[in-house]
C-alpha positions as protocol buffer text, in pm:
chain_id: "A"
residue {
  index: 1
  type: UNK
  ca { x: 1919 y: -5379 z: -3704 }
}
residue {
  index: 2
  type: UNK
  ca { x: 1678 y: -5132 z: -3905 }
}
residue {
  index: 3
  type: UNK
  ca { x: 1834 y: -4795 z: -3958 }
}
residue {
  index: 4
  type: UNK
  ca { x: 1556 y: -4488 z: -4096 }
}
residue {
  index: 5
  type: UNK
  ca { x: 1660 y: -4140 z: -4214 }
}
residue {
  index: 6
  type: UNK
  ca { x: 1288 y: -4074 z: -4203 }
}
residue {
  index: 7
  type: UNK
  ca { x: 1236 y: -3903 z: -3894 }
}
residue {
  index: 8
  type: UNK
  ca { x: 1529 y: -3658 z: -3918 }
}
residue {
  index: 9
  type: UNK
  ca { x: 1746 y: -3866 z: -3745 }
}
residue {
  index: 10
  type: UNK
  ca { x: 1893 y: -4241 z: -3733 }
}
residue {
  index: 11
  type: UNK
  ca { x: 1679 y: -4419 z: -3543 }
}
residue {
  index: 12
  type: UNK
  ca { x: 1818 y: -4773 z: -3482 }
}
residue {
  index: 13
  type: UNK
  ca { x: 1521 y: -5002 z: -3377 }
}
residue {
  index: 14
  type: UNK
  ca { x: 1569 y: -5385 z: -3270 }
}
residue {
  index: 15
  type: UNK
  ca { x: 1286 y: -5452 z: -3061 }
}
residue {
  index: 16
  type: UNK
  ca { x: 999 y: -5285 z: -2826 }
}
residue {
  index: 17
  type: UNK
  ca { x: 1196 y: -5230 z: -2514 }
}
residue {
  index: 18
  type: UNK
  ca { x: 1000 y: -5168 z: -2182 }
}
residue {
  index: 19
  type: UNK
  ca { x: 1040 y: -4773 z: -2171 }
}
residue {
  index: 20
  type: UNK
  ca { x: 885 y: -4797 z: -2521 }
}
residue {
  index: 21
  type: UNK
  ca { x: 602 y: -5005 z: -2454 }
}
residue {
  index: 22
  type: UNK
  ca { x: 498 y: -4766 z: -2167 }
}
residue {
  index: 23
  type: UNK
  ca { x: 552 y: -4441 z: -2398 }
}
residue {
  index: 24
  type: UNK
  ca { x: 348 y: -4609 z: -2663 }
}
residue {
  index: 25
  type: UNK
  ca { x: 111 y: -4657 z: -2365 }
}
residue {
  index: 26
  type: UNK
  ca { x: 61 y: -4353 z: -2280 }
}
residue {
  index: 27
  type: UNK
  ca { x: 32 y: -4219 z: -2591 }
}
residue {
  index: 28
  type: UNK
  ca { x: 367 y: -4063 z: -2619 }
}
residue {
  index: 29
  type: UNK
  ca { x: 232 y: -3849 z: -2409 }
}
residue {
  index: 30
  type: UNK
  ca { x: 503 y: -3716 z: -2171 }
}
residue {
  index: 31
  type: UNK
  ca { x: 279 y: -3622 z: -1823 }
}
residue {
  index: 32
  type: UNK
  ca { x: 396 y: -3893 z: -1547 }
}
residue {
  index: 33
  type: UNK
  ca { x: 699 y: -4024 z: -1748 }
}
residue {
  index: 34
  type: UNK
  ca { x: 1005 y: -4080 z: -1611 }
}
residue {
  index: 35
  type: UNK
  ca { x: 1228 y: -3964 z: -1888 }
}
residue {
  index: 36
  type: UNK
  ca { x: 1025 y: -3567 z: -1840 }
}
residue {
  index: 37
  type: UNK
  ca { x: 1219 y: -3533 z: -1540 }
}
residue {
  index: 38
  type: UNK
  ca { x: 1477 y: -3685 z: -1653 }
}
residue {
  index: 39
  type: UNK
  ca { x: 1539 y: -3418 z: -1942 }
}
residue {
  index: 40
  type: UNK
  ca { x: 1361 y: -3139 z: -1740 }
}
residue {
  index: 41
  type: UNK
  ca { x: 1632 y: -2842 z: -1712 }
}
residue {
  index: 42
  type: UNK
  ca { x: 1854 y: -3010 z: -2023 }
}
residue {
  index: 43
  type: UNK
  ca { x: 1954 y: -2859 z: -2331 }
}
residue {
  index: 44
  type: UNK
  ca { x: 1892 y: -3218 z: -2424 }
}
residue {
  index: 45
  type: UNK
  ca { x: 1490 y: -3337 z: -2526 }
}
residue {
  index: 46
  type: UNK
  ca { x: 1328 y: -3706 z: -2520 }
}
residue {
  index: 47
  type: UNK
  ca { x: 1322 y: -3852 z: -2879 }
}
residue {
  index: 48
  type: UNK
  ca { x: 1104 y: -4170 z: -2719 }
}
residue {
  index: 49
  type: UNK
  ca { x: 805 y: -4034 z: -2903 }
}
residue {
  index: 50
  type: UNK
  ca { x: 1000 y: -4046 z: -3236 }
}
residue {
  index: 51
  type: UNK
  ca { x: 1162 y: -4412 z: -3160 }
}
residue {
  index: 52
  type: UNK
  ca { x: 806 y: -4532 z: -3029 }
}
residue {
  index: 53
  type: UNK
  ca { x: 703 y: -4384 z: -3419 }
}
residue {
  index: 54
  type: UNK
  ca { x: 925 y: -4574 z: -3562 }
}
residue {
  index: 55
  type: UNK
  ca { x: 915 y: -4882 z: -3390 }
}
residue {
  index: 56
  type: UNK
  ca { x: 557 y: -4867 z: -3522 }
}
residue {
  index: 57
  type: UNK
  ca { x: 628 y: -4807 z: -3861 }
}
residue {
  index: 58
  type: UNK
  ca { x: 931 y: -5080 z: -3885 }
}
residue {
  index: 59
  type: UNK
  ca { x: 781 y: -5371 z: -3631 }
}
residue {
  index: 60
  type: UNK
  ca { x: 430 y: -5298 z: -3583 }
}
residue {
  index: 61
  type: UNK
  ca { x: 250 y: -5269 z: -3265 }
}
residue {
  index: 62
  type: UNK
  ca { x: 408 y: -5425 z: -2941 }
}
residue {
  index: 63
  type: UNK
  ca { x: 223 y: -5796 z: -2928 }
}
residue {
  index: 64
  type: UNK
  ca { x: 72 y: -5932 z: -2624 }
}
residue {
  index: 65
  type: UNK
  ca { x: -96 y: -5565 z: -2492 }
}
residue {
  index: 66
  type: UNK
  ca { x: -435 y: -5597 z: -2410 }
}
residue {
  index: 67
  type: UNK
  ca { x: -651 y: -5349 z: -2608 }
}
residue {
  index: 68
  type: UNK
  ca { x: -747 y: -5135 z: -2308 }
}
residue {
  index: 69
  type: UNK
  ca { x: -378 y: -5047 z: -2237 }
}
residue {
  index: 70
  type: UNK
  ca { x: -319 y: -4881 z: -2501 }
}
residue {
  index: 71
  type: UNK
  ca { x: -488 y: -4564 z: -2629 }
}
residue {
  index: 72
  type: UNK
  ca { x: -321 y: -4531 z: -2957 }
}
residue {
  index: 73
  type: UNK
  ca { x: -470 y: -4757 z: -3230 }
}
């Protein structure tokens, strides 16, 4: 387990998990996610965008994507 300060928070990143591969995606972009309606009328807020960040920054990219799924590079 990887544990970083470096977004504000502890973000404890193993692996790509499913719900981060489609954030990462979609460009953490949260139209059409599941987890907006989810937190939609929460005092809570999403922090996928800041995981899918620092999945990036500790594992790389998710592997086996084809290049067209993904619109961040």
């Amino acid at each position: 387990m990887i544990r970083s300060r470096s977004l504000g928070r502890v973000a404890s990143v193993r692996r790509w998990t499913k719900a981060a591969i489609d954030c990462y995606q979609r460009g953490c972009v949260c139209e059409g996610c599941y987890y907006k309606d989810f937190f939609s009328g929460s005092p809570q807020r999403c922090l996928m965008k800041s995981t899918v960040l620092e999945l990036v920054r500790v594992l790389g990219v998710p592997q086996n994507l084809e290049p067209k799924e993904s619109i961040i590079y």
